[in-house]
C-alpha positions in Angstrom: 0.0 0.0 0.0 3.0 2.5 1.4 4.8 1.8 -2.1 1.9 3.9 -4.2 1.3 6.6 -1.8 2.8 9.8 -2.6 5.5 11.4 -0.1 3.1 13.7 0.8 0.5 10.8 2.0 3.3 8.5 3.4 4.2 11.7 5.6 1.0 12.5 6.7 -0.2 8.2 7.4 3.0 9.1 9.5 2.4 11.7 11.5 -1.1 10.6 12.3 -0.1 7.1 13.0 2.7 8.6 15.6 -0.3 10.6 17.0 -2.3 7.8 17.2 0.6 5.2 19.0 1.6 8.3 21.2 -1.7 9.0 22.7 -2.2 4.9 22.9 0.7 4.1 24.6 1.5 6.8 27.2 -2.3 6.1 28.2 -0.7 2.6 28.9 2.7 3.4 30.1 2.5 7.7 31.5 6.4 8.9 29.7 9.2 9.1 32.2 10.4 12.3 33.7 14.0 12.9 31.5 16.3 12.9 34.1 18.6 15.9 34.8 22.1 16.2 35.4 22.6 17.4 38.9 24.6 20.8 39.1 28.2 21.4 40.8 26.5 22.3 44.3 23.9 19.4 44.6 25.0 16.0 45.4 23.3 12.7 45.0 23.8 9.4 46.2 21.3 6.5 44.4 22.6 3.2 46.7 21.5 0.4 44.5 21.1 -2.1 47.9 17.9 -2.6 50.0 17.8 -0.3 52.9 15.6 -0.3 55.5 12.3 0.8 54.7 11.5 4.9 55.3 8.2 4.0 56.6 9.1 1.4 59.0 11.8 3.7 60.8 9.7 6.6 61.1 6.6 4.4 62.6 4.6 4.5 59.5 4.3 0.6 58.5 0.9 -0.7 59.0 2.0 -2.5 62.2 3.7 0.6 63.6 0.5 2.6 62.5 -1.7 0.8 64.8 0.6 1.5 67.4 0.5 4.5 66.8 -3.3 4.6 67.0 -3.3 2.3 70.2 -1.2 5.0 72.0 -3.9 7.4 71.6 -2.7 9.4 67.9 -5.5 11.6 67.8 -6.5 15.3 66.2 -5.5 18.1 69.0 -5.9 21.2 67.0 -8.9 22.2 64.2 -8.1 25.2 62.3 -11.2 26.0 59.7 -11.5 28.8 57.5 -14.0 29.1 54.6 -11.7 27.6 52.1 -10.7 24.4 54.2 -10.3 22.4 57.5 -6.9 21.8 58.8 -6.3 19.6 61.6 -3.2 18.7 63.8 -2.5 15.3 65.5 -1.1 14.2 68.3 2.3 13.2 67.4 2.8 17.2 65.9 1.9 16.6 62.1 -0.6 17.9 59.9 -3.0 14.9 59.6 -5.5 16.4 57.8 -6.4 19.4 55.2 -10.0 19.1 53.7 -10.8 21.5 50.6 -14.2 23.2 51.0 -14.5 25.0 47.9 -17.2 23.3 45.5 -14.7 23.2 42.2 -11.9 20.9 44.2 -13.4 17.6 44.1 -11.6 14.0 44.3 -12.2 11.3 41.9 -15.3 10.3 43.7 -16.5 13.6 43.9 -16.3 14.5 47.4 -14.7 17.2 49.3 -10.9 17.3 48.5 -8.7 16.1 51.1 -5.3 16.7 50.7 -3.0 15.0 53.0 -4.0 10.8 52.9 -5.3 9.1 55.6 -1.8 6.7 55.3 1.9 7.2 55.0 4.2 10.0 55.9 2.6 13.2 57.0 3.5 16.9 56.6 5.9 17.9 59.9 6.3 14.5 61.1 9.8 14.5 63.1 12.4 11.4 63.3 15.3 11.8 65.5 18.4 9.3 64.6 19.2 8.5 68.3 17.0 5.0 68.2 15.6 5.5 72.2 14.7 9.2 71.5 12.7 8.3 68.5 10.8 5.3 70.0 9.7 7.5 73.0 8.6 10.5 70.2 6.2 8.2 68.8 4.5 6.9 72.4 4.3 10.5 73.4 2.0 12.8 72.5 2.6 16.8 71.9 0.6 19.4 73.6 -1.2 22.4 71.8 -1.4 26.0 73.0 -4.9 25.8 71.4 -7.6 23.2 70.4 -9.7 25.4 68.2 -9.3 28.6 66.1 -11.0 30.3 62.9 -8.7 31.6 60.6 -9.2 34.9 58.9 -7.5 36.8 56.2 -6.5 39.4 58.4 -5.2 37.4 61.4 -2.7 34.1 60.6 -3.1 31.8 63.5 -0.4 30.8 65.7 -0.4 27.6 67.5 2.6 26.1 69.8 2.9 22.2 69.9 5.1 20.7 72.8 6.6 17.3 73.6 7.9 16.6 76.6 10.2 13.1 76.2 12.3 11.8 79.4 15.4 13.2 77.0 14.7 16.2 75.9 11.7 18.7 75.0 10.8 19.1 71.0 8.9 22.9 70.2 7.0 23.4 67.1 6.0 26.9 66.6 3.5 27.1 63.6 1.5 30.4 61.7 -0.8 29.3 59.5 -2.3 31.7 56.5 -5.4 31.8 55.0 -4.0 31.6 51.8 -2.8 28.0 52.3 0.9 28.7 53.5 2.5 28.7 56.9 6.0 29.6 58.9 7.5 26.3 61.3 10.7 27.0 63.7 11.0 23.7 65.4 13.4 23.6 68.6 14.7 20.7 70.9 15.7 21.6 74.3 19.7 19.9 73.8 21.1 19.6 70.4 20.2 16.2 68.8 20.1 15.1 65.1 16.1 14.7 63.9 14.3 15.0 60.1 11.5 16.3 58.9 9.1 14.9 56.7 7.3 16.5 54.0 4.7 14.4 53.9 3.6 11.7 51.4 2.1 13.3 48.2 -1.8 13.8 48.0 -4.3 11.2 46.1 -6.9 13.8 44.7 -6.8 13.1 41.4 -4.5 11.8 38.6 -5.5 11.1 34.8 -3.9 9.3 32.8 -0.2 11.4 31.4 -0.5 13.1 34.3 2.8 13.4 36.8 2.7 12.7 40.5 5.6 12.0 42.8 8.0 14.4 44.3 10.1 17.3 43.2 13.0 18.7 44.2 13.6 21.9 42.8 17.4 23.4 43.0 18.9 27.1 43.3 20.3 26.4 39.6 16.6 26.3 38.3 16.8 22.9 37.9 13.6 20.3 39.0 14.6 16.5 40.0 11.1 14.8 39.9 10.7 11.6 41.0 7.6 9.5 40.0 5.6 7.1 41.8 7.0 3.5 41.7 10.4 4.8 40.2 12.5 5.9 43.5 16.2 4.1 43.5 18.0 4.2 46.6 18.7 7.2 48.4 19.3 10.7 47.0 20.8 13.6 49.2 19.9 17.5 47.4 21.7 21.0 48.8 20.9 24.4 47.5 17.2 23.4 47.6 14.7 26.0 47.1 11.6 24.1 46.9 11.0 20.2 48.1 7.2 19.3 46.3 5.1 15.9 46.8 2.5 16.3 44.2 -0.5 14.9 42.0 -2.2 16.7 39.4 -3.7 19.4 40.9 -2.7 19.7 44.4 0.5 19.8 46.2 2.4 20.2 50.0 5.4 21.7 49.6 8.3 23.3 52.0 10.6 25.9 50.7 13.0 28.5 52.7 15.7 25.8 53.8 19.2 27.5 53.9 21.3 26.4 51.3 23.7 24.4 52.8 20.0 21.9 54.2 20.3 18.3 53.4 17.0 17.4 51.3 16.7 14.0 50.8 14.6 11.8 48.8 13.9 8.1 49.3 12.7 4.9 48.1 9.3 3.8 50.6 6.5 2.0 49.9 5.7 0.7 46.1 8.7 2.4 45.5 7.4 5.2 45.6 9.7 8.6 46.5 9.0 10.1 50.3 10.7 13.2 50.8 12.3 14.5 54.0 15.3 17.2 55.6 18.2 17.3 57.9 16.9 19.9 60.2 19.2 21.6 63.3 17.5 23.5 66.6 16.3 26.8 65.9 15.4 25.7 62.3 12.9 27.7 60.6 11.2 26.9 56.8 7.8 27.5 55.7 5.0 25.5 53.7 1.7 25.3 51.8 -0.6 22.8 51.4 -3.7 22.9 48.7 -4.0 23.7 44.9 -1.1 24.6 42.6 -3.2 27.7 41.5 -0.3 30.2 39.8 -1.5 33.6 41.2 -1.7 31.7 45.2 1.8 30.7 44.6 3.3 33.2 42.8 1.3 35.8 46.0 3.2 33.7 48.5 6.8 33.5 46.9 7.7 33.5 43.3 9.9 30.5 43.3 6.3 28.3 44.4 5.4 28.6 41.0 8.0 26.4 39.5 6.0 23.3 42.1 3.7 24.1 38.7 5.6 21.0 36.7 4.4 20.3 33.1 6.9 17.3 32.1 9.0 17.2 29.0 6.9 20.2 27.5 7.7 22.5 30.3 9.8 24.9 28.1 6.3 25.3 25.9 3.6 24.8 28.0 4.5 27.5 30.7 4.6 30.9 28.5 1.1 29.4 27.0 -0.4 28.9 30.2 0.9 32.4 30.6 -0.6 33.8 27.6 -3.6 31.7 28.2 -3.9 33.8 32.1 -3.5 36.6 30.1 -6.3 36.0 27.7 -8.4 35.2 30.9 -7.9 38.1 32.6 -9.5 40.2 29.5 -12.2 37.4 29.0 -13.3 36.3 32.2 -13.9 33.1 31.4 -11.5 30.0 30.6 -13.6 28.8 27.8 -13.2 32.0 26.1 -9.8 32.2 26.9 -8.9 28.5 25.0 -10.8 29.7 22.2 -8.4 33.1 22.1 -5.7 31.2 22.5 -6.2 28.7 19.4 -6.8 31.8 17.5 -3.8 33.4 18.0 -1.5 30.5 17.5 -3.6 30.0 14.3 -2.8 33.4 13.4 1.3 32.8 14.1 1.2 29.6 12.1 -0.7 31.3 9.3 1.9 31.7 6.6 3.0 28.0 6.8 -0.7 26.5 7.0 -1.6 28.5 4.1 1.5 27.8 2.3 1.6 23.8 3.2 -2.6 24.4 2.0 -1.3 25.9 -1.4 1.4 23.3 -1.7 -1.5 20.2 -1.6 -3.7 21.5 -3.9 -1.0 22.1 -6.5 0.0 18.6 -5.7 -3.8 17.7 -6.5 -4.2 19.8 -9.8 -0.9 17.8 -10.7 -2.3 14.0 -10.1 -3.5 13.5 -13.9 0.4 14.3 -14.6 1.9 12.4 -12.2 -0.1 9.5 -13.2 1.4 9.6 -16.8 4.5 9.7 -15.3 4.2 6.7 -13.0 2.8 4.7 -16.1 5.5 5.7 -18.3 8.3 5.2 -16.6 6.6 2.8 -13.3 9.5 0.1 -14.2 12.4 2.5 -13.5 11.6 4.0 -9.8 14.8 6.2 -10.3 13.5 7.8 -14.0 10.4 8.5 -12.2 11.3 9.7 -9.3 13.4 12.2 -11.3 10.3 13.1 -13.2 8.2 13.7 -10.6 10.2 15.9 -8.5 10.7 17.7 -11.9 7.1 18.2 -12.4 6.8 19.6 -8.7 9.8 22.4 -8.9 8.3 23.3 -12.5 5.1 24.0 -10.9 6.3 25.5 -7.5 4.4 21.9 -5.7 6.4 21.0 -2.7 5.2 17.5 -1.4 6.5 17.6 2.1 4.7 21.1 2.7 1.3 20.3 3.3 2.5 18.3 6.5 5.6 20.7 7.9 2.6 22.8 9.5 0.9 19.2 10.8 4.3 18.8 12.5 5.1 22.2 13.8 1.1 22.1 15.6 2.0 18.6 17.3 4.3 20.5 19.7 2.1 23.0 20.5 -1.0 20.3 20.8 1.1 18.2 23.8 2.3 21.6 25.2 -1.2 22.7 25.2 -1.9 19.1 26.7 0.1 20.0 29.8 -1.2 23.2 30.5 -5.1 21.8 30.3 -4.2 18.8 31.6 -2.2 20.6 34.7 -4.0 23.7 34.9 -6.2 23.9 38.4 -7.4 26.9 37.5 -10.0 25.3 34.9 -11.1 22.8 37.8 -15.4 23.9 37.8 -14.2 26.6 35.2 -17.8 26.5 33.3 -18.1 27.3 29.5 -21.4 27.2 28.3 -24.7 25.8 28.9 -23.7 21.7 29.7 -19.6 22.3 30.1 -19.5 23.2 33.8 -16.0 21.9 34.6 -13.3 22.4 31.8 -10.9 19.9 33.6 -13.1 17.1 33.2 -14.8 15.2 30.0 -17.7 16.1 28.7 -20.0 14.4 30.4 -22.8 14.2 26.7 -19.7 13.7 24.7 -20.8 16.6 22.4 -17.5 18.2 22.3 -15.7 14.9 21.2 -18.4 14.7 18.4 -18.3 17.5 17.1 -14.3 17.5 17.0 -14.8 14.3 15.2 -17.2 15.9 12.9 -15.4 18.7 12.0 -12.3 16.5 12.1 -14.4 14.4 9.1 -15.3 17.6 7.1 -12.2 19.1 7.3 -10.7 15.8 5.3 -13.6 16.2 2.9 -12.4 19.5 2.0 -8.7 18.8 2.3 -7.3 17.9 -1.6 -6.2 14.4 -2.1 -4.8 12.0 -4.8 -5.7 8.9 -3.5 -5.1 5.8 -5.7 -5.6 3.3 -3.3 -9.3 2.4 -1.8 -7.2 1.4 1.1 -5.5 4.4 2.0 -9.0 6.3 1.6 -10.3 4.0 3.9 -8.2 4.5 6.5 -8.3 8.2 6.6 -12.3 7.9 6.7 -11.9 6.2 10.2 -9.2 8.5 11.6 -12.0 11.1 12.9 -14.1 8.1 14.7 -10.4 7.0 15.9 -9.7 10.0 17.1 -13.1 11.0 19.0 -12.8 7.8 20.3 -9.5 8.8 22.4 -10.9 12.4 23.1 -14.0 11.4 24.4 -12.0 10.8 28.1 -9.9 13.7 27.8 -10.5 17.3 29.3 -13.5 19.2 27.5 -10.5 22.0 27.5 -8.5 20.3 25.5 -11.3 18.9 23.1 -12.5 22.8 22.9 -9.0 23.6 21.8 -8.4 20.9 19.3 -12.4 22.0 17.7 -12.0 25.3 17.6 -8.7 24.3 15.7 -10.1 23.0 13.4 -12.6 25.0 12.5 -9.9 27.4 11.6 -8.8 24.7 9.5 -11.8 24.6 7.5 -12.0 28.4 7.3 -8.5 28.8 6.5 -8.9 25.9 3.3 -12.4 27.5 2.2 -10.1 30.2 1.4 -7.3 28.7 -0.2 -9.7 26.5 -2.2 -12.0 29.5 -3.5 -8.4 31.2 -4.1 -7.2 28.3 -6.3 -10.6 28.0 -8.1 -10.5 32.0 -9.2 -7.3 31.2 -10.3 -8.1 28.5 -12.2 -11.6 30.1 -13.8 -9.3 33.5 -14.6 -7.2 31.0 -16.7 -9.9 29.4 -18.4 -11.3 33.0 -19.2 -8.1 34.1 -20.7 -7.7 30.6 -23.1 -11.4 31.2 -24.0 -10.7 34.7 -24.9 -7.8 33.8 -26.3 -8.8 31.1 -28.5 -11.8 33.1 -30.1 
């Protein structure tokens, strides 16, 4: 079949096909993280051997859980404010912070709740000394306060003590209404301890989405770990942010002095728990909630970069930027999308119409080409000759109606990311039945009418098609394709429509330009021959 297409079609079955296997098999296997070279002042150590489990020595093994529980682990301090419920344990961490804003939903549709019931939680201390950490986890911390309501005016400041027969452990906490809060932890001798940052949250994770932990360096470099791929042991300085994250939410812990240990290890199902060498007197700060830009960006600029898009980073973040931009005059992320497909329709312009140009010259060319192939269709090399011949007499280059395909799949994944990533569009409406952009449609009109317009784009689109084969299956790429958007963000699917209904616009034109052409000529020869 491949041996009578045209290069122009064996390009195109190409590109569509990598679509196609791309979108297939990352569904299956999510892409790794690239990994990045460390830079001169962070160190890492991967130590290929079994160690001893993270969770076990820091009392987080199911067994050491229900000790835990037995020795009366309880909630001591409830912090509410409008936007969510933050509660405090026993044993000093952050057990618990519970969204209460209607667009921040889990997977099962209930309230949000950031920090999981299981694993390592945010501010959870282990000393090294073996005796002093046994007695941390038997003895419970006391709280200045049980109950406080949190305003954006007043930060609430609570004081957590444990007294242990060794020593006594101070935890000093603010916490903010917008999400963040200050920590200076202090022991009463000097003694070795860590502090966790808590395992990351299960709120929601599609499929191509990253979740695991980040590291994020004073060389502007990010060291993401994913879920089920943590090797060993791996020590971080210069550390400006430390991130465990899933798609939409995050706790993170940033303002560690440079010369801070960060340290990232392999716990349960392999998957990466993050903690810090801490000394008395230490202070650092954290959040805990949505990676919303603006929050971030408010609370300290270098949160934003917690905002990871994977290997499309370098693309996707000045688009979300632009797309922010293109809310702010809008008001709406529906709109927004829309703005933003026309603009990078408008900066691909010259090559779409030029790659539009170069197919229909390729069409108007077919009877010719056809002599040519039955002429000289025994000697490949004469009629290869030929036929690039014919094209640079007639100005027809066959690899230009796909360059602009390829230059838009790029921008598609970038674009991917940033819908896929964005919490912003999380119970963004659009119109009438789209009420949350970050989710499917739930009627599946948006993947049908991509699908559609997908369809009648190809019925405008000029083709030499020789084979029934080949016609065939380009027929069933739109129902292939609505098929694999039907899951994905209605975003995305509004993006990818709109597209191409620029597409059909944009070749209305270039075919109505091509068919003036063509009836001036015939004018002239008629005038001509009379």
């Amino acid at each position: 079949m491949f041996d009578k297409m045209t290069p122009n079609q064996r390009l195109l079955v190409a590109v569509l096909i990598s679509i196609i296997f791309f979108v297939a098999y990352t569904a299956i296997f999510p892409p790794e993280e690239p990994k990045q070279n460390l830079q001169k002042d962070t160190q890492e150590v991967v130590e290929k051997t079994q160690s001893v489990s993270v969770e076990k020595v820091s009392g987080h093994t199911i067994s050491e859980s229900e000790k835990i529980n037995a020795s009366g682990s309880n909630d001591i301090v409830v912090i509410k404010n409008d936007k969510f419920i933050l509660k405090i344990d026993s044993l000093g961490r952050i057990s618990s912070k519970e969204l209460l804003e209607e667009k921040f939903r889990d997977s099962e549709d209930l309230h949000a709740q950031v920090i999981p019931q299981n694993g390592t939680k945010p501010l959870f201390v282990r000393f090294l000394d073996k005796e002093i950490n046994e007695n941390s986890l038997k003895t419970p911390y006391v709280a200045s306060i049980a109950n406080a309501e949190l305003s954006a005016e007043k930060p609430v400041e609570v004081t957590l003590t444990q007294n242990l027969p060794q020593l006594t452990v101070t935890k000093q906490l603010k916490f903010y209404a917008d999400g963040h809060y200050d920590v200076k932890i202090s022991t009463s001798k000097d003694v070795r301890y860590y502090v966790y940052i808590g395992d990351r949250p299960q709120v929601t994770k599609q499929l191509m989405a990253v979740a695991g932990s980040m590291i994020y360096t004073n060389e502007d470099v990010a060291h993401i770990t994913e879920d089920g791929e943590a090797e060993g042991r791996k020590v971080f300085s210069g550390v400006e942010l430390a991130s465990a994250f899933d798609q939409y939410t995050a706790t993170l812990m940033y303002g560690f002095k440079a010369d801070t240990n960060v340290i990232v290890e392999r716990g349960f199902d392999n998957n990466p728990v993050v903690y810090f060498e801490a000394e008395n007197n230490g202070e650092f700060h954290g959040y805990i909630g949505p990676k919303e830009y603006k929050v971030l960006k408010a609370i300290n600029p270098v949160l934003v970069n917690a905002i990871e898009y994977g290997w499309f980073t370098f693309a996707a973040k000045p688009l979300f930027a632009l797309l922010s931009w293109l809310y702010g005059i809008f008001g709406n992320w529906g709109w927004a999308i829309i703005a933003l497909t026309a603009i990078i329709r408008a900066v691909l312009y010259p090559l779409t119409h030029k790659g539009m140009s170069s197919m229909q010259k390729i069409k108007e060319l077919a009877p010719q080409l056809k002599e040519i192939k039955e002429k000289y269709g025994k000697d490949p090399q004469r009629m290869n000759a030929a036929t690039m011949e014919m094209y640079k007499k007639h100005g027809a280059n066959p690899l230009g109606g796909c360059l602009p395909m390829l230059l838009q799949i790029p921008v598609f994944f970038a674009i991917y990311r940033v819908l896929l990533n964005a919490v912003e569009l999380q119970g963004a409406s659009w119109i009438l039945w789209i009420d949350d952009l970050s989710r499917m449609d739930p009627y599946y009109i948006l993947p049908i009418l991509m699908g559609a317009s997908m369809f009648y784009q190809q019925h405008l689109t000029p083709n030499n098609f020789t084979d029934p084969m080949q016609e065939k299956l380009f027929k069933y790429l739109p129902v292939i394709f609505t098929f694999f958007f039907i899951t994905f963000p209605s975003g995305l699917v509004l993006y990818w429509f709109v597209n191409n209904l620029f597409s059909i616009a944009q070749q209305f034109v270039v075919n109505q330009q091509f068919k003036n052409a063509k009836d001036a000529k015939a004018a002239v020869e008629k005038k001509s021959g009379k």
